[in-house]
N, C-alpha and C positions, 0 to 999 in steps of 0.2 A: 230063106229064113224069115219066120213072121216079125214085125216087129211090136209087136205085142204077145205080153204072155199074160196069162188068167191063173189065178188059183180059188174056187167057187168054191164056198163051204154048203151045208146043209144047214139051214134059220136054224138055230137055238131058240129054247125059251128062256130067259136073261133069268140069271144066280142073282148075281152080286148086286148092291144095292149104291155102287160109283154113280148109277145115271141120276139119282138125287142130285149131283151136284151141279147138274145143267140142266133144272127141272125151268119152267114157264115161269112158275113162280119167282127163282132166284135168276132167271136173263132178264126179267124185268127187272128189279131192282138194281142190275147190272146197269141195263139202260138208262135208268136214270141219274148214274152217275156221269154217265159218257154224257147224256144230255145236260148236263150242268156247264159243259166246254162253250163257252162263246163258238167254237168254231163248227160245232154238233151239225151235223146235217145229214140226213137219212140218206144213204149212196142209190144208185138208180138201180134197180131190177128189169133186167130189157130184155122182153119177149121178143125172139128172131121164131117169125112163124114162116118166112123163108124159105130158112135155111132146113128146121123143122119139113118144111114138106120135100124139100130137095132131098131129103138122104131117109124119109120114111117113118117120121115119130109123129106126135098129134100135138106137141110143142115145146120149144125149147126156152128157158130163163134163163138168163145169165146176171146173177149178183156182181156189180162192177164195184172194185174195191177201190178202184184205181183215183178214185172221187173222196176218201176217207180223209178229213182233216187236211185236207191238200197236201199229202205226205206221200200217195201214189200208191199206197198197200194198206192193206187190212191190219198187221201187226201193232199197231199204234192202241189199238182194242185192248189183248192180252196184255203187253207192256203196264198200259195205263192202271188199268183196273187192279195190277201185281202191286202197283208201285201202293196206291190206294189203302189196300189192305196192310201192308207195312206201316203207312202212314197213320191209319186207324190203330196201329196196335202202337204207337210212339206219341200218338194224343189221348191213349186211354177212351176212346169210344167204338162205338159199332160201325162197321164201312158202310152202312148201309147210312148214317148220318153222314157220312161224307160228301162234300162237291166242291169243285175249283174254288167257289168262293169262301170257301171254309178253310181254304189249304194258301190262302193269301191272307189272310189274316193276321195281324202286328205277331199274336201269341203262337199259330204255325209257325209262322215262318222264322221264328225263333228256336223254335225247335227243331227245326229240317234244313235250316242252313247251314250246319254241320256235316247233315248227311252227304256220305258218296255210293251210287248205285255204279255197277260194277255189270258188264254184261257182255257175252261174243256172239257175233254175228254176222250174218256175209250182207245184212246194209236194211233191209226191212226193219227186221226187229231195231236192230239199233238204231234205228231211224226214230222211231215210234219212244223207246228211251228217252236219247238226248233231248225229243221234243218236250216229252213229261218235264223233265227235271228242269229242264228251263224255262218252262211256267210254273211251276211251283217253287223254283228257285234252290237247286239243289244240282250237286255236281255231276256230272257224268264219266264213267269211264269207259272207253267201251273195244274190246280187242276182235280182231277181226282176223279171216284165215289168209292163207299166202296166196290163193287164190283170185282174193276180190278184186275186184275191178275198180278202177281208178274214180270212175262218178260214183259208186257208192260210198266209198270212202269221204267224197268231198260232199255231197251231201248230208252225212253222220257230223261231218265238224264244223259245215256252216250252220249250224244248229248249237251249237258250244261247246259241245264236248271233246273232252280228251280223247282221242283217237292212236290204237295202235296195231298196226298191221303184222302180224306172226311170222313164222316159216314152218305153220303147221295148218293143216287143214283142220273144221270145222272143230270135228270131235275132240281131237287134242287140243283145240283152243279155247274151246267153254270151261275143257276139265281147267287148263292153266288159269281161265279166269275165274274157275271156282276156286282155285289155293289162292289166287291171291285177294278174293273177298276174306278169305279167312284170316291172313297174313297181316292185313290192315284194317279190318273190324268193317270192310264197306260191306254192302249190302247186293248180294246175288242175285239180278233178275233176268232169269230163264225162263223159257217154258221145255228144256229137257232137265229128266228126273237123273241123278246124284245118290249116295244113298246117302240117306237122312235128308235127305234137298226136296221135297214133295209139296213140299208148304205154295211157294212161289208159282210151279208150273198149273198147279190148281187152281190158283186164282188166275193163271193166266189164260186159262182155257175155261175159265167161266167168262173172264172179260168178250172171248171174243162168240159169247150167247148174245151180242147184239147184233153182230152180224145175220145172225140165226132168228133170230127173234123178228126184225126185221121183216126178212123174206116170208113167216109164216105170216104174219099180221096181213102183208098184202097181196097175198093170195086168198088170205082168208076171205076178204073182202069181195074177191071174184068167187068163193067158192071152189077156190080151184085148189087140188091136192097133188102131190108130184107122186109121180111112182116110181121114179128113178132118182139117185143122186150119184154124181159122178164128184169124187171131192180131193183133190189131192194128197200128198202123202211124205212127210220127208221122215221126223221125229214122229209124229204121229200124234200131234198135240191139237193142232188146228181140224186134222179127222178126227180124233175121237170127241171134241168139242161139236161137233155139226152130228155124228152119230148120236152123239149121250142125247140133242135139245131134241133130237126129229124123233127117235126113238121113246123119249120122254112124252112129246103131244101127241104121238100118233099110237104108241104103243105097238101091241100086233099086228094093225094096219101098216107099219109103218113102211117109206118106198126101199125099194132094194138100192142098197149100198155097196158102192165100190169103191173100193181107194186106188188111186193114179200112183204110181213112187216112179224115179228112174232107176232104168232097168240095169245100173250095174250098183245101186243104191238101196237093194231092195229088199231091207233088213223087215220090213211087216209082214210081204209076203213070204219069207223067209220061217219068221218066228209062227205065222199060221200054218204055214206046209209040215213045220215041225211037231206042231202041236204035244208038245212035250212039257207046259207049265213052263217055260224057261223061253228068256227074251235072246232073241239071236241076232247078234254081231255079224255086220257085213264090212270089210274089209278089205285093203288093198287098193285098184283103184276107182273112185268113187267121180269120175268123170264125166261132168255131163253141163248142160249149156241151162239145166234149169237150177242156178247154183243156190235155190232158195231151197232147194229136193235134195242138196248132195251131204245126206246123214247117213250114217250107216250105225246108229244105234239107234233104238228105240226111247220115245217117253214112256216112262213104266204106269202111268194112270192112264196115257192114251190108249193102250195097248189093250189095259184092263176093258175100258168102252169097246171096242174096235174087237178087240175077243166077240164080247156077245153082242152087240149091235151092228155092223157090218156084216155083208154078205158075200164078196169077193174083191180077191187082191190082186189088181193088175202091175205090169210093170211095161211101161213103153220106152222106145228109143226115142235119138235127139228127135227125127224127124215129125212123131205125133206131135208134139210139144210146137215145131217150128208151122206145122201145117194149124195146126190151132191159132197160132198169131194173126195167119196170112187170111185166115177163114173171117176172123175177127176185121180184121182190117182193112178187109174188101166185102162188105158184107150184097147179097142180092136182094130183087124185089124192095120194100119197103123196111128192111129189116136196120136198124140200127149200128153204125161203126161203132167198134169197140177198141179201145187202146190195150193191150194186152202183152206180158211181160212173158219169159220163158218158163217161169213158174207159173204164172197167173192163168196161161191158155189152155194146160195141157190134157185140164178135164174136159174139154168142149173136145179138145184135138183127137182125146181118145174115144168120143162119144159117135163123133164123125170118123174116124177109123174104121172103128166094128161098125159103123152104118152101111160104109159106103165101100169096105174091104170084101171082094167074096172070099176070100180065106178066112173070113173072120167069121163068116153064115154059125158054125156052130157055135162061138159067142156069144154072140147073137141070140143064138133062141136059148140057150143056157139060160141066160140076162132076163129074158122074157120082153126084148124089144120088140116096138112091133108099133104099127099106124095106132094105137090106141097111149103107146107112150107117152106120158109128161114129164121129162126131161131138166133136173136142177143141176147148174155148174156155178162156178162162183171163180170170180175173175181178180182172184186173189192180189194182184200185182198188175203197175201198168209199166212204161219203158223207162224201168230203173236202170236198165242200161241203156243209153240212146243209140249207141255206137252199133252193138249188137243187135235192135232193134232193127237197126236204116237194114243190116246188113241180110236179115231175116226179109222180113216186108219187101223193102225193094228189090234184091236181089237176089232172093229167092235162094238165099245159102242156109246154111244149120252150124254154121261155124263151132267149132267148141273153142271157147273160150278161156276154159280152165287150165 
C-alpha cells in the first residue's frame, strides 16, 4: 500500500471574492505590524539545489519558520496579528495604526490589563499566545489536548500563562475552550471557525501573509517564480492563508498547490472528494506523530480559499513526514541543514516522496513535476519536541507519539 494518497481537482476559475483578505496590499500592512516587535527578523529562505537535483526538480526553497521570534514556529504570526485586531477594536482605532509601542503605552495598557485571551492548542499556537500577551501585558489562558507532550506544555507556561492539559483531543478542546470564553467574557483566539467565531480565525490567517509576503519579495528580487507549492494542512487555516496571498499575486499564473494533511486526519481531502458545498468531519482516530496536523475538522474561511485556489489534496503517513525531517537534517552537496519538527517537514517529505517513489510516477506527472520544476515548502516548525526529534533523526524511527 502507497503511503501517499492524492485527490487532484480540475483549476477553477475563482467565484468568491475571500482572497481579498490576503491581497499584497493588506500582508503588507500585516507586515508592518509584525515588524514593529523588537524581536522582528525576517526567517531564512534556503535554496537546497542539492537536494533539487537529486530527486529531479530545477529547485527547491524551503521557508524556515523555525527562526520566527525565537519561538521555533510560524504561529506566533496569526496569534499576534488576532490579538491585534481585538486590541484595535478595545482602543477605538484602526489595526492598521497599531504597533508594540502603541500597545505599551500608560493609556493601553490600562485598558488590556484586564483582558484574558483564552486559546487550545497542542503547543505552537499557544506558544505564539502566551508570548503576545505577555508583552503587551495581558493574561493568558490557554488549554491543550490530552495528547500533548510534556515540552510543549512547559514551553506555553515558561512564557506566563495559565496552562491546562484536557482528556480530550484537539477538536473537543478548542470547542471547551470556546464555552469557557463565553462563560467568563475572555477573549477566543483561534484560527479554527465556530459558528458565529469568524472574526478571529480571519485575522489570524491574514497575520500569517507575512510569512507569505516575505518569500514572494525575495524571490522577486531573483526573478524567480515557484510553480509548485507544497503547504501543509491540518484546520486548513495556514493553507488557505498561503493559497488566498500566491493566488492573489499571481492570479492565473499562479503555481499548482497542494495541501499535505495526515492521512488518518484528512478532513480537506475529504470535504474536496465530497464536493457537496458541506464541510466534512473526520473522526475517530486522528493518530499521528505530526500533532500540529491532528484536526479532523475544517476552518470554514480556509476551506472557502483552498475550494478555489488549491489544486490537490494529498494525505501522507507518519513515515513521509519522518523522511522529511531526516532529509532536512542531513542535508547533501552544499545544501543547507534545516531543523525540522513533524509538522514542519512534511511538505518537503512529500515533495521527495512523489520524486523519488516509482509508485508515485503517475503523481507525478499529474502534479506536472518535472526538471523544469520550482518547488516552495515552508518549514513550518522546528523540534518542538526534542525527545521525538533525537528519536526520528538519529534513530531513524517514526514513533507515534500520540
Amino acid at each position: 500500500m502507497n503511503n501517499v494518497e492524492i485527490f487532484i481537482k480540475n483549476r477553477k476559475l475563482p467565484k468568491r471574492d475571500t482572497i481579498k483578505l490576503f491581497s499584497m496590499e493588506k500582508a503588507k500592512k500585516v507586515m508592518k505590524y509584525h515588524r514593529s516587535f523588537e524581536q522582528y527578523k525576517q526567517t531564512p529562505l534556503i535554496k537546497l539545489s542539492s537536494l533539487a537535483e537529486e530527486i529531479g526538480v530545477k529547485n527547491i526553497y524551503i521557508k524556515d519558520e523555525s527562526k520566527r521570534f525565537d519561538l521555533n514556529a510560524f504561529k506566533v504570526l496569526g496569534g499576534s496579528y488576532g490579538i491585534a485586531n481585538c486590541i484595535a477594536e478595545k482602543l477605538g482605532c484602526n489595526v492598521d495604526e497599531i504597533t508594540i509601542d502603541k500597545l505599551k503605552t500608560p493609556e493601553a495598557k490600562a485598558k488590556l490589563s484586564e483582558i484574558t485571551f483564552i486559546t487550545a492548542t497542542d503547543g505552537n499556537h499557544g506558544r505564539g499566545i502566551a508570548w503576545t500577551a505577555r508583552e503587551i501585558g495581558c493574561k493568558a489562558v490557554i488549554y491543550m489536548p490530552c495528547d500533548t507532550v510534556q515540552s510543549r506544555i512547559d514551553h506555553v507556561r515558561k512564557l506566563g500563562a495559565e496552562v491546562h492539559k484536557t482528556k480530550m483531543h484537539f477538536d473537543d478542546t478548542a470547542r471547551f475552550a470556546f464555552e469557557e470564553s463565553k462563560k467568563n467574557s475572555w477573549i477566543m483566539v483561534q484560527d479554527t471557525t465556530f459558528e458565529d467565531y469568524t472574526d478571529f480565525p480571519s485575522w489570524c490567517m491574514q497575520g500569517y501573509t507575512t510569512m507569505s509576503c516575505e518569500v514572494y519579495e525575495e524571490l522577486e528580487k531573483h526573478h524567480i517564480k515557484p510553480t509548485h507549492i507544497f503547504i501543509q494542512a491540518g484546520a486548513g487555516s495556514l493553507a488557505g492563508s498561503v493559497a488566498g496571498f500566491f493566488g492573489s499575486v499571481y492570479g492565473e499564473n499562479r503555481p499548482i498547490l497542494t495541501t499535505v494533511e495526515a492521512k488518518n486526519c484528512g478532513c480537506i481531502k475529504a470535504t474536496a472528494e465530497a464536493n457537496d458545498s458541506k464541510l466534512h468531519i473526520v473522526e475517530g482516530n486522528l493518530k499521528t506523530i505530526m500533532a500540529g496536523l491532528s484536526v479532523g475538522e475544517v476552518c470554514s474561511i480556509g476551506w472557502e480559499v483552498l475550494d478555489e485556489y488549491a489544486d490537490a489534496h494529498a494525505l501522507c503517513d507518519d513515515t513521509v513526514s519522518a523522511k522529511g525531517m531526516r532529509v532536512l537534517a542531513a542535508p547533501i552537496g552544499d545544501d543547507e541543514k534545516v531543523v525540522s519538527g513533524e509538522s514542519g517537514s512534511v511538505g518537503l517529505g512529500m515533495l521527495v516522496e512523489v520524486m523519488s517513489n516509482p509508485q508515485l510516477k503517475g503523481i507525478r506527472d499529474k502534479l506536472q513535476l518535472d526538471e523544469n520544476s520550482i518547488v516552495l515548502c515552508f518549514n513550518t516548525e522546528g523540534d518542538t519536541d526534542p525527545e521525538n526529534y533525537k528519536k526520528i533523526v538519529w534513530e531513524g524511527a517514526y514513533p507515534n507519539v500520540r
